[in-house]
C-alpha positions in Angstrom: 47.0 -106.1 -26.9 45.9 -108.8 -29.6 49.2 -110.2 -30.0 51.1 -107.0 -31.2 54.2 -105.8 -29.9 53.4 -102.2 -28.7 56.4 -99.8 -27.4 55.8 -98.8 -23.8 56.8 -95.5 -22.7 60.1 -96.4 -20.8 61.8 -97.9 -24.1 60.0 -94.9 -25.8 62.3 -92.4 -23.7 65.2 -94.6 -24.0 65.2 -95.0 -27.9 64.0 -91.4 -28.8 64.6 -87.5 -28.4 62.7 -85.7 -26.4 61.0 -83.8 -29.5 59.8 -87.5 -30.6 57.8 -87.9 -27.4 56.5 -84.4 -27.4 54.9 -85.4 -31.0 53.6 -88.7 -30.0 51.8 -87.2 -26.6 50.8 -84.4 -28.3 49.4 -85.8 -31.6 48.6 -89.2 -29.8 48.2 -92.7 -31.3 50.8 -95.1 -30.7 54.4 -95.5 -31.5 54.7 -99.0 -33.2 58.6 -98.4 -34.4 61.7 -96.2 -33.4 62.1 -92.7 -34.7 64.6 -92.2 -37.1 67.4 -91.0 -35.0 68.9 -87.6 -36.5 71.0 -84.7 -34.3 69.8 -81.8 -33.7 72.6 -80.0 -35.6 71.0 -82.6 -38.7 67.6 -81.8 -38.4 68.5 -78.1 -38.1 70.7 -78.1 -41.0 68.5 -80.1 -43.3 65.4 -77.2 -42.5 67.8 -74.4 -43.3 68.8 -75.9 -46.9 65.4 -76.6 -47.6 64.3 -73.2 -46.7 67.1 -71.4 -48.7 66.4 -73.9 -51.4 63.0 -72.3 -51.7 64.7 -68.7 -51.9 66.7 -70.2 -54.8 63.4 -71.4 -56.1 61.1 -68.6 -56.2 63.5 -65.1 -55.8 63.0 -64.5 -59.7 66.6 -62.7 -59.7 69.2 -62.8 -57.2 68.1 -59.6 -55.4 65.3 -61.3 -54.3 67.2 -64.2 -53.4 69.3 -62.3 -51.5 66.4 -60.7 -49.5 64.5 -63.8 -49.1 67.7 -66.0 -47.5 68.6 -62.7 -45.4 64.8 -63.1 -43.9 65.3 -66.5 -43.2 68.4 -65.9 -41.7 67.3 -63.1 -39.4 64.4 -65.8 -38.8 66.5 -68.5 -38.0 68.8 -66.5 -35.7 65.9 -65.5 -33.8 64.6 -69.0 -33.1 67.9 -70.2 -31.8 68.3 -67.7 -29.7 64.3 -67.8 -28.0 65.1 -71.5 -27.6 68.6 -70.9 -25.6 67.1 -68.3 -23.5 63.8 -70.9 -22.9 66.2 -73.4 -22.3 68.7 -72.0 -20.0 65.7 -70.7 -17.9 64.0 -73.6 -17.6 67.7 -75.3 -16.5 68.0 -72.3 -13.9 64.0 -72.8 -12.8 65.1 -76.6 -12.5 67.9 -76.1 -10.5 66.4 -74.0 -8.3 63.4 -76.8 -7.5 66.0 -79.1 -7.0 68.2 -77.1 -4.4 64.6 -76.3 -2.5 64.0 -79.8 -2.4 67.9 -80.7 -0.9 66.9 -77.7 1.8 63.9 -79.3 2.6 64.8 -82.8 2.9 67.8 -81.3 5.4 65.2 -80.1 7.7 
């Protein structure tokens, strides 16, 4: 690959989150350093400050403040829990394909 050092996908999955690969498969072109490595409960954090910080920013008075953070709260709650229902159904579907394939391998 003219001389440069490219990341293959195996050190890829070993050095990133899953969300990191998602972006590079989906967006494409190649990954040519690590991620910065951040938790989940970091990233998610950092989004909600930044988002309230825009509330502070443009509610003119506190009322509107106050309505804009409680929407983004309501928002926010709502994600987190469509992403635990997605994920513990996608856990279940797994485990299910996985005891199938123990019954079949039995036979």
């Amino acid at each position: 690959m003219d001389g440069e050092c490219k990341m293959d996908l195996s050190e890829l999955l070993n050095n990133s989150r899953l969300s990191s690969v998602c972006d590079h498969l989906v967006n494409g072109g190649d990954l040519d350093e690590y991620p910065e490595r951040q938790s989940y409960a970091e990233e998610i954090k950092n989004s909600e400050k930044a988002l309230y910080a825009l509330a502070d920013k443009y509610g003119s008075n506190s009322s509107e403040q106050d309505e804009i953070s409680d929407i983004i709260g309501a928002s926010l709650s709502t994600l987190r829990r469509t992403f635990f229902e997605m994920g513990m159904i996608s856990g279940i579907k797994f485990a299910e394909d996985v005891h199938k394939g123990a019954q079949e391998l039995k036979r």
